[in-house]
N, C-alpha and C positions, 0 to 999 in steps of 0.2 A: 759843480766842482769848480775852484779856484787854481789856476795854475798863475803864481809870481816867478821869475827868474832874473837872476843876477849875476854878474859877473865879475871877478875881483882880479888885476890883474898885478904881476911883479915888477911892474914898466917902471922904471925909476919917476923921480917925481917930475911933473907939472914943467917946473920951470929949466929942470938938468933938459928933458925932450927939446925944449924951446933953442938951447945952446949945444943939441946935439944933433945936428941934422938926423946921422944915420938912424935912430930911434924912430923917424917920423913913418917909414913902413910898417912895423912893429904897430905903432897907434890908428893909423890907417886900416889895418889889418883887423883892430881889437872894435873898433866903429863899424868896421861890416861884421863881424860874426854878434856884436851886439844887435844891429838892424834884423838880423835873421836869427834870434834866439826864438820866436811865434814859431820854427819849426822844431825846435827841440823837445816841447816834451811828448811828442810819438813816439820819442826814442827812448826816452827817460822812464820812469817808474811809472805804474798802472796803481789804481788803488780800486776795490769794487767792496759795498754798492757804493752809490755815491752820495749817501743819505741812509741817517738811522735817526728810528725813536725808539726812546724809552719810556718807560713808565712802573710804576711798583708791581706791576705784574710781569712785566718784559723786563727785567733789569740790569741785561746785558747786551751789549751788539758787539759783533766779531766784524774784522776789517780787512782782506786779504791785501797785500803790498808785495806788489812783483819790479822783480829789476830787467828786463830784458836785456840789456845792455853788454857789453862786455866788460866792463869796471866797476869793481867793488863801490856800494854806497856807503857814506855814513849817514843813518838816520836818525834824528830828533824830532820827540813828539811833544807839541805843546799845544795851548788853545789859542785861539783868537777871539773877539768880541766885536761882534759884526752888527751892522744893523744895513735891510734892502729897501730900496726906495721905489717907487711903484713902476721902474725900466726897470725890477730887478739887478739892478749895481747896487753892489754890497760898500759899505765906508765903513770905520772904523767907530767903534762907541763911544761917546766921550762924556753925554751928560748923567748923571747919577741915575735918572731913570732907566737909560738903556744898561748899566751895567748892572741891575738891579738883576735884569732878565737874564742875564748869563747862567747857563748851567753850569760852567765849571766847577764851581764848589762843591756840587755834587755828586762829583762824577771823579772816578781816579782812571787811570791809563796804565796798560802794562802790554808790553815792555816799554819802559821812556825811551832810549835807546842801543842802538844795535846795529850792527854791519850787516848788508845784502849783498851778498855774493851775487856775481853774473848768476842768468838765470834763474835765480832763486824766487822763493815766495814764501812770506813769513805773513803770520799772525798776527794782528791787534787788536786789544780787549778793551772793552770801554764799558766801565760796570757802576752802577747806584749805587755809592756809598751805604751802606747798611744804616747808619745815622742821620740818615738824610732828612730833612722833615719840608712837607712840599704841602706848604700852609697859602704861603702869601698869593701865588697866582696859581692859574692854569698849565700855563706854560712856559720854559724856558728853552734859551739855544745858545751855544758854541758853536764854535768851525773848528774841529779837531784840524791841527797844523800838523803836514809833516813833512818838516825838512830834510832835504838829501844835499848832500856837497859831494865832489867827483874831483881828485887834483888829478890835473894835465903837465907833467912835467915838460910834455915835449909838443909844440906844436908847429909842424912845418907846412908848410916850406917857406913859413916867416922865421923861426929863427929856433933853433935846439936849447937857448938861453933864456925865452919866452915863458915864463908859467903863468897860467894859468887855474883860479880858484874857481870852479862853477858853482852856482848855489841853484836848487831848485826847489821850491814848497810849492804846495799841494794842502789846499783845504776842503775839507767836507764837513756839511752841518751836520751835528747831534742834537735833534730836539726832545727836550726832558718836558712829560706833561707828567700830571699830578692825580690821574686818574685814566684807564683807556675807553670812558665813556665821551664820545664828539658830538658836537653840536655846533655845525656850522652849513655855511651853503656858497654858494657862487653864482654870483647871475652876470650876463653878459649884458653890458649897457650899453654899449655902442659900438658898431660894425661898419669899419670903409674900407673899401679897395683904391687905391691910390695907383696913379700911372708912374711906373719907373724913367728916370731918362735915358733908357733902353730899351723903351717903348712896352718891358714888361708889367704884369702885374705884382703890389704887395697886398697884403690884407693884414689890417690892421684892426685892432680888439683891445676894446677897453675895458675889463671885468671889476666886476663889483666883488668883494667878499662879507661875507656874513659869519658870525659868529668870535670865539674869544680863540681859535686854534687856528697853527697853519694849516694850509691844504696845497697839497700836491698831487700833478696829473700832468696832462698833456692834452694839446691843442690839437683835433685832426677836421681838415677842410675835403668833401667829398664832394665828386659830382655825380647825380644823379639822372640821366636820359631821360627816363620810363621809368613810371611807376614797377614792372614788374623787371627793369633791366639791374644789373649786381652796379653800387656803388664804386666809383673810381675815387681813390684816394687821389687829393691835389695836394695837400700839404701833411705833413706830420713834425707837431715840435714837442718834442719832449723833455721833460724833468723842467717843471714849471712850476715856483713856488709863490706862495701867497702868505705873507707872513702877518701876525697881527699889528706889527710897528704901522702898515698901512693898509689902506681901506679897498686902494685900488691896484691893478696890475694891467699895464700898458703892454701888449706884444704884439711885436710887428714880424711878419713873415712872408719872405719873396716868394709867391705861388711858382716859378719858373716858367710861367705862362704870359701872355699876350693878350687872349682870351679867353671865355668860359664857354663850355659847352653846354648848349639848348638845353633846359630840364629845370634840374633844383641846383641848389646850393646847400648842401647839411654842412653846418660849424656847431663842432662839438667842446665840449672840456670835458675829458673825461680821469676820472679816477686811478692814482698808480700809488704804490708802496700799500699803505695800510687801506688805503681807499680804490684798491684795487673793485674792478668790476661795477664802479658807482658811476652815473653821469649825474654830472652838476649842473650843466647849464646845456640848451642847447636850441639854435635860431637854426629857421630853414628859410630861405629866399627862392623865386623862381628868377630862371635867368631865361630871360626872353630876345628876339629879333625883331617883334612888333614894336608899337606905340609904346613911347615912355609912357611907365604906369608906377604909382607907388609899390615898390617891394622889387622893381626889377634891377636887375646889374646890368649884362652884356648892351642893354639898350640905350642906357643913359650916362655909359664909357661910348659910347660912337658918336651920340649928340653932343657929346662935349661937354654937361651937366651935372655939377658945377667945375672946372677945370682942374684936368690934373687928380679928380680924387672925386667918387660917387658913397654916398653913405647908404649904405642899403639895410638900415634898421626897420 
């Protein structure tokens, strides 16, 4: 999920502020609640799940949108045309091929939009055009858009004259395939633990994908004692996509650690939405306190081998 936010304000223009001193708190004001808009939308609207497919046999998805909030929303739903690059950052579609891929066409919305009262929670329906024909490719994607605006008449204790227009969107991918028979895989290609300058550990994974469809899962990093002792989770990252625009998917994840305990290392990808219960890929390392030896970690982070960062493929 995509959260964008903006801010529109009533400040008179540019140049009246420049020749108006008293205004200058007012914009002072409007550049800090800009700096801290990264906490607002815990506050703002919920949207669940955060990802649907379709397909001629599934050809509809429902979309729950809640306002916790205390002020009424106005919402608009429209699409986006996304394409992700192998960090997973989404940019905007620009050459004929990539809007080739768009499901939008296919696909209608209801309701476009609609008001959300405090606490409320409404419906949205994202359904296969009956006319659809899902000839040329495998697969298509949109980022269902949904905008909400919130007017703030009154914002103190800067000024009861001050308004404020808030904007927030909110996007979630709809992937349209053209059959729900998959054919794809993911192998993990290369594996390094990198030293944080907090002296922590990341782990870092470079996965390969296979096949003509996305896949979606979740990364989870466990340690292992003994053979007969229950596995400790060290990391879990979820809602991880691999899209066909690219081959590869880069993810980096701070363990919260220092160090790894004596045993194994299991680094998993495993399976979520449609590919619930499937593992894709998955490398086991031993982490040792003896002699550097090919395949260990904990050993060849203390020798210092190669600096700052151990590839433990």
């Amino acid at each position: 999920m995509e959260v964008l936010i903006w801010l529109k304000s009533r400040l008179p223009s540019v140049g009246h502020l420049e020749s108006n001193p008293r205004y200058n708190n007012r914009l002072i004001h409007l550049i800090f609640l800009l700096f801290f808009t990264t906490a607002l939308p815990a506050s703002a609207q919920t949207v669940t799940p955060l990802r649907a497919v379709l397909t001629p046999e599934t050809n509809q998805a429902t979309f729950s949108l809640s306002n916790p909030t205390g002020q009424t929303k106005s919402i608009r739903l429209g699409w986006l045309h996304l394409t992700a690059d192998e960090n997973g950052a989404y940019h905007h579609s620009s050459t004929p091929d990539q809007l080739t891929a768009s499901a939008a066409p296919f696909l209608s919305l209801s309701p476009a939009a609609f008001q959300l009262a405090p606490g409320e929670t409404r419906k949205i329906n994202v359904r296969l055009r009956k006319n659809a024909v899902l000839t040329t490719r495998t697969e298509w994607r949109s980022h269902l858009l949904i905008e909400s605006e919130t007017r703030w008449d009154r914002l103190r204790p800067v000024s009861a004259r001050l308004g404020i227009d808030m904007s927030i969107a909110i996007s979630v991918p709809v992937v349209l395939r053209a059959s729900s028979a998959l054919q794809n895989g993911v192998r993990i290609k290369d594996t390094r633990l990198r030293r944080l300058a907090d002296g922590g550990l990341s782990l870092d994974i470079m996965m390969n994908r296979e096949g003509d469809h996305s896949i979606y899962g979740a990364i989870k990093a466990e340690a292992i004692a003994a053979p007969k002792m229950p596995a400790q989770i060290v990391a879990l990252r979820e809602n991880i996509s691999l899209y066909p625009e690219t081959s590869q998917r880069f993810v980096s994840i701070d363990l919260g650690v220092a160090t790894l305990p004596e045993g194994q290392f299991d680094i998993t990808f495993e399976g979520r939405g449609e590919y619930a219960g499937k593992i894709f890929a998955r490398r086991i390392f031993n982490v040792g306190s003896g002699q550097p030896r090919q395949g260990t970690v904990k050993s060849q982070l203390e020798k210092g081998a190669p600096p700052n960062s151990v590839t433990i493929q």
